[in-house]
N, C-alpha and C positions, 0 to 999 in steps of 0.2 A: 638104428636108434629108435625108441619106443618112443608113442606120442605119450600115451598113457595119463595114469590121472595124477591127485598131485601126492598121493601116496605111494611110498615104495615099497618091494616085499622083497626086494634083491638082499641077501645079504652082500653088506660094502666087504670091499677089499682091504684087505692088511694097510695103511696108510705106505705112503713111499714119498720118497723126494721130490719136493714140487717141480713140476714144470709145466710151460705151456700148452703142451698137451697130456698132462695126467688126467684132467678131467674125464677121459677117453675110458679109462679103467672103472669110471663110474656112471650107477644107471640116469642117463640121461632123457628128459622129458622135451617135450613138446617141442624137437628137433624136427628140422625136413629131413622128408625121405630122399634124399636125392637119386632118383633113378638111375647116374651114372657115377659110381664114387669116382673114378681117376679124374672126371671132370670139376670133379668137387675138392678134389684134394690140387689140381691144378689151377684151381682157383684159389683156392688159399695161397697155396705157394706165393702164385702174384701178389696178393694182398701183402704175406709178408718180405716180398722186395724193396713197395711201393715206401715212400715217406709217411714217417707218423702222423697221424690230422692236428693230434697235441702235442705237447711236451710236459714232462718227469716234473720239472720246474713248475709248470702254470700247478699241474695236480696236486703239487706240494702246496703251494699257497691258498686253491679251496680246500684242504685240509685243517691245513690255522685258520682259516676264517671261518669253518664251521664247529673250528675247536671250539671258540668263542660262542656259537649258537649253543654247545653242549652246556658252556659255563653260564648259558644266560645271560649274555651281555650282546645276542646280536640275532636275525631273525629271517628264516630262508622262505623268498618266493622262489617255487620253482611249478615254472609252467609252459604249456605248449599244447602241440597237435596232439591228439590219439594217437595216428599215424602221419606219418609224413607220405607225402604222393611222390611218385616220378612225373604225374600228369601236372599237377598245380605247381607249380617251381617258378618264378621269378622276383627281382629284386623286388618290387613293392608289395608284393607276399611275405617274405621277412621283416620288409620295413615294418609291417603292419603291426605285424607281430612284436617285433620289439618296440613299435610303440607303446602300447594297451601295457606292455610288460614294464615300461620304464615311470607310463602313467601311474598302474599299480603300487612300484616301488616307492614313487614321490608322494603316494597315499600313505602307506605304510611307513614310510619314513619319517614324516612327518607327523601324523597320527599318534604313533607308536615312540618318537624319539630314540631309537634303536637304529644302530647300520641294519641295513637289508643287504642278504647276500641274492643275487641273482644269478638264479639257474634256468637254461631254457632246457624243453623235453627238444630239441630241435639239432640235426645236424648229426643226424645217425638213428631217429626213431620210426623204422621201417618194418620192426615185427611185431606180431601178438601174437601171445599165448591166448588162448581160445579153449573156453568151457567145455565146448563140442569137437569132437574131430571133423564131421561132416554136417552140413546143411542141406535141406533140400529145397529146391529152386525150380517150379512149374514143374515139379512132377520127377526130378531130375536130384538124383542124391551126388553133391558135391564133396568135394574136401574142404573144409571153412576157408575162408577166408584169411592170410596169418600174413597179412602185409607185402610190399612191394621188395622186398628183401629177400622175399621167399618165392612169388608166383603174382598174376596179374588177378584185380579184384572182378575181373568181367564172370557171371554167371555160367562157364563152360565147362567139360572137362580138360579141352587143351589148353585153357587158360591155366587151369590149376595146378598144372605139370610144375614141381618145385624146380627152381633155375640155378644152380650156384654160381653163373655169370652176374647176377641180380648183383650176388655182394659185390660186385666189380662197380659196379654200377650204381649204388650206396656209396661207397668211396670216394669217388668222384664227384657227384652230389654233396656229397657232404663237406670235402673241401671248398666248393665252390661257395656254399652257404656262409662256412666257417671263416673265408675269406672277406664275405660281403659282410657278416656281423663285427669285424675285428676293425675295417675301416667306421664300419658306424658307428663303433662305441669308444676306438681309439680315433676320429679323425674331427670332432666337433659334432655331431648331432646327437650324442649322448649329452652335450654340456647343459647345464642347470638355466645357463641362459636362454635354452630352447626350449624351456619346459610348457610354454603355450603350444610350440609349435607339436607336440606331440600328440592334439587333441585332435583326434578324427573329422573328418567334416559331418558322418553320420551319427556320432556320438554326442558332436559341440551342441549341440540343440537339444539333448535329452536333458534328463536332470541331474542323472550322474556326469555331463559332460557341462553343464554348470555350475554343478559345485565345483568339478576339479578346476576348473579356470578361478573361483574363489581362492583355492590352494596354491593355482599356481602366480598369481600376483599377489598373495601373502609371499611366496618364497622369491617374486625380484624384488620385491619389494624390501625383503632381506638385506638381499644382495644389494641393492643401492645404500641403503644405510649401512653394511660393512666396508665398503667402497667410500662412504662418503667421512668416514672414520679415520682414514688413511690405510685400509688394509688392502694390501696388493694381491685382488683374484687373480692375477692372471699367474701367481705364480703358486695357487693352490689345485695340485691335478684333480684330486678329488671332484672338483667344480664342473671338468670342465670332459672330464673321461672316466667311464666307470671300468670292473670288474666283470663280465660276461662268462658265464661259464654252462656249458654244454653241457647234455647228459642223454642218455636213452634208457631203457630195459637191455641189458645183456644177457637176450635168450638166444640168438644163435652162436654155439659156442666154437663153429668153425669160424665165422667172420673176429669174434673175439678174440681168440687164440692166432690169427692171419694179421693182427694188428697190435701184439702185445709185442713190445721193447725192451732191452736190457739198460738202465739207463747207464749213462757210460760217466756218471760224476759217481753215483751210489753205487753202482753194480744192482741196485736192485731192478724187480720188472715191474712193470707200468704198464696196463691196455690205455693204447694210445688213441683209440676209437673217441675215446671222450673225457672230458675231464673227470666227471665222475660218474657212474652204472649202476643200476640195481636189480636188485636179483625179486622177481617176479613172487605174489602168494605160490602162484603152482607149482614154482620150483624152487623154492626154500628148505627143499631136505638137507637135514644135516649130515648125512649120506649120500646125497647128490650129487653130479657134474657143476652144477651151477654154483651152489657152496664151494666145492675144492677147486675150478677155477679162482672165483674170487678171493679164496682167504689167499691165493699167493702174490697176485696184484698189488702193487702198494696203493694206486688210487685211492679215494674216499669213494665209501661202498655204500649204497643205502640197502635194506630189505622191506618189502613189504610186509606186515603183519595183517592178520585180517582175523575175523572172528573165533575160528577156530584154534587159534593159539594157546597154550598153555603156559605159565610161567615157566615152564622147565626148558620148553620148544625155546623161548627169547631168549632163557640164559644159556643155553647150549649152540644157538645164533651165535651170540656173542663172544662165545669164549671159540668158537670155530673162526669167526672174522675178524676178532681185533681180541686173542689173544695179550698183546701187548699192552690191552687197554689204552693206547694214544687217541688223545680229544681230537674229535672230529674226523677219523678214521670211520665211523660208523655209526650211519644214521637208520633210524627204525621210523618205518613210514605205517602209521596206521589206518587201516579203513576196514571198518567194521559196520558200521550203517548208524544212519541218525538213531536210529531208535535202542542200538546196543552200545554205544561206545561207554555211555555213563557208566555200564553198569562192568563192561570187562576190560577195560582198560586200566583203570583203578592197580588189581595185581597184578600185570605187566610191571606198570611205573615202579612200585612199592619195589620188585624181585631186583628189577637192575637198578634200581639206585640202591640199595642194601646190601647188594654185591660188587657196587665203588664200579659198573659200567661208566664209561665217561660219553655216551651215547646221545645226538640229537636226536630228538621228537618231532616229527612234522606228520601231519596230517593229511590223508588224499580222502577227502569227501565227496568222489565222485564214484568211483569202482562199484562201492556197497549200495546206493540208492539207484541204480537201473531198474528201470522198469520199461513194459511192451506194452503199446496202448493196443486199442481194440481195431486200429488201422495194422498192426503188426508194425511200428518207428518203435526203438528203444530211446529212450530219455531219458530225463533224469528232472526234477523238480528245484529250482533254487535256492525254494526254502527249507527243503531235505537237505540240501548242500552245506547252507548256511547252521542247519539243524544239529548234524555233525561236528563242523566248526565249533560251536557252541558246548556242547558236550566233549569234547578235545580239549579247551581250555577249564572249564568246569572239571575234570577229573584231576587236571594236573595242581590248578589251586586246591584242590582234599586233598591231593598229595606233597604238596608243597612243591612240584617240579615243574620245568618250563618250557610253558608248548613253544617248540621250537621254530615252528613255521606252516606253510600249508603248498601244496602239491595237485596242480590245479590242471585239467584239460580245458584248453579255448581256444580261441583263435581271434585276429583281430578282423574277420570278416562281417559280417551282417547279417551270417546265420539265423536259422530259426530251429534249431536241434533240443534247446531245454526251455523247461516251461518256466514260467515267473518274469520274475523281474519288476521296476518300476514301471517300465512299458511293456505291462506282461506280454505275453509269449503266450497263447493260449495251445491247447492240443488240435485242436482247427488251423492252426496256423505253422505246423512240422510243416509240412509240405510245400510249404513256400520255397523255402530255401534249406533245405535239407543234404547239405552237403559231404559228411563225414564219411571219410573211408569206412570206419568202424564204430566206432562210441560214440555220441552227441557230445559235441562242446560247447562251452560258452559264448555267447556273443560277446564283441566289444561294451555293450553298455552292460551287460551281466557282470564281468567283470569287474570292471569299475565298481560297477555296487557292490559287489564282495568286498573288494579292498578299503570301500570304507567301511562297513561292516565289522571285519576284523581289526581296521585299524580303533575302534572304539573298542574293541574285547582288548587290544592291546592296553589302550591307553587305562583302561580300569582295572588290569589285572597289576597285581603287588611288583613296585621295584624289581627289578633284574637284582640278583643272588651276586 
């Protein structure tokens, strides 16, 4: 399997009848070389013995709930790591996370007056596709770096040896994750009544971690005059348990197809790795492995779009993914760069709404604004971020359509990987806490800033359709 770039020059194959492994008959990008295929295909094998991580059922239900994002009546955060580690893994690691995540949501929810659908990138996001095949490191030409899924991040060449035990080892992880998110958000510390308690102790003294404490005793404060009404929370679930929903990049298409199920109510298949997956800018050919996997999955499928898109490229996306045209089956994720979106995003929107796509819009304003300072850290700027944002709902109001949502890399640690913020983050100050497998993410108080940021683009952009 070719790492290659993100164009193909293979002629595709005759189409044939889907299955789990047809993708196999097409040319496939930015796969590991696994030095020993019988161990690679024995490792699959395992994967597809082991139990699904999801269920046919839960991916059904983020599908009608992002139906509703497409019609405009509802609005997806979805965010997380760059990469997930095998090194950093413990329960107050996800806590974190899904605090900053639930904070965000109770911004945007309230801000915005819209349900928020929450998606984490968490609980199976262990690879990347990578601009480069190789880096070099003191002198030393390596293999890049393409996540814990695939080989270890240490600077060697025996590090970089591709593993397909790894996905063995994702699996397990990500149950364990999946297990610890399903208690937190089904067992009381999602409930609305904890909404103080989700405020960091390193964020509560910022400014974003004082306004949200503003929000969040506007919202018991609610909650006591609906209670004091005579209306009975305790028999409102919504109140007191949300919605959680998984997702990663499905670039390796061995782990993918090692995890894909027949569902046995439909008959249909479902990759059961995550609730819902997206298919990468690099591997969006419509003649691709990564295409003809997913158009046979029922999941909700997102794509990356990124600058070089043509309106021909998104309606040919489309009509390869969701065919059927069913809302919320397929979501188009744009990142194009603060400085372009205004101006090419525009005819995307115009081509599939024209051609009755029933597609949600959401935004990743992080991919397109990297940048390498003069220390060699890649970064990214918050006000580029936000700059992006900005130009994502600006294009969709000239077009009369509804940005769907935004798609965000952070973490709820205390990083120092992007610049800005209220308590900026200078370029003297990467190095402090410089943490990231791969891509710079956001701090918890970065975060939060965003969320109200967007939640004011919300609140001023035109009624929901």
């Amino acid at each position: 399997m070719s790492q290659g770039t993100r164009e193909s020059t293979e002629t595709p194959p005759e189409p044939t009848a889907w299955s789990p492994s047809s993708w196999r008959a097409y040319p496939a990008l930015h796969q590991p070389e696994w030095p020993d295929p019988e161990k690679a295909e024995a490792a699959r094998a395992r994967l597809a013995s082991l139990p699904p991580l999801v269920f046919a059922g839960e991916a059904r239900q983020l599908r009608d709930a992002l139906g509703e994002v497409a019609a405009g009546r509802a609005f997806v955060l979805q965010a997380g790591d760059c990469a997930e580690s095998f090194h950093d893994f413990s329960a107050p690691l996800i806590r974190d996370k899904l605090k900053i995540l639930l904070q965000m949501a109770a911004v945007l929810t309230y801000g915005g007056m819209l349900p928020v659908v929450k998606v984490g990138r968490i609980a199976g996001q262990f690879a990347k596709a990578r601009t480069s095949a190789t880096e070099t490191v003191d002198g030393v030409e390596l293999t890049s770096f393409r996540g814990h899924m695939v080989h270890g991040e240490a600077p060697t060449l025996e590090a970089r040896v591709p593993d397909p035990e790894r996905m063995l080892q994702v699996y397990h992880q990500s149950a364990a994750t999946l297990n610890l998110l399903r208690a937190f958000t089904k067992g009381g510390f999602a409930d609305l009544m904890q909404v103080h308690a989700w405020n960091q102790e390193f964020v509560a003294n910022s400014p974003e971690g004082r306004r949200y404490e503003v929000i969040a005793s506007e919202i018991e404060r609610a909650l006591r005059f609906m209670a004091a009404c005579g209306i009975d929370l305790t028999s409102a679930p919504q109140l007191h348990q949300i919605d959680f929903w998984t997702s990663h990049e499905g670039l390796v298409l061995d782990h993918e197809e090692g995890l894909t199920r027949r569902d046995s109510l439909t008959g249909e298949w479902y990759d059961c790795s995550a609730h819902t997956l997206w298919i990468g800018e690099r591997t969006r050919q419509p003649d691709g492995a990564h295409v003809e996997f997913f158009s046979g999955v029922n999941n909700p499928i997102g794509c990356k779009i990124g600058p070089d898109a043509s309106p021909e490229d998104v309606l040919l996306l489309c009509e390869r993914l969701n065919p059927g045209r069913i809302p919320g089956r397929l979501t188009l994720i744009s990142r194009m760069g603060a400085d372009r979106i205004f101006d090419l995003l525009p005819p995307l929107l115009r081509a599939v709404h024209e051609a009755g796509h029933p597609v949600a819009w959401v935004c990743d304003p992080m991919h397109a604004n990297v940048f390498t300072t003069e220390s060699g850290l890649k970064t990214r700027h918050l006000d580029a971020i936000m700059g992006e944002i900005e130009g994502f709902f600006a294009a969709h109001r000239q077009e009369g359509t509804w940005p769907g949502g935004v798609h965000l890399e952070f973490t709820g640690e205390d990083v120092t990987e992007c610049l800005g913020g209220s308590e900026e983050v200078h370029e003297d100050d990467l190095n402090l806490r410089y943490m990231t497998l791969c891509d710079p993410r956001l701090n918890a108080r970065q975060s939060l800033d965003l969320a109200f940021r967007v939640a004011e683009l919300m609140r001023r952009y035109p009624t929901a359709r």
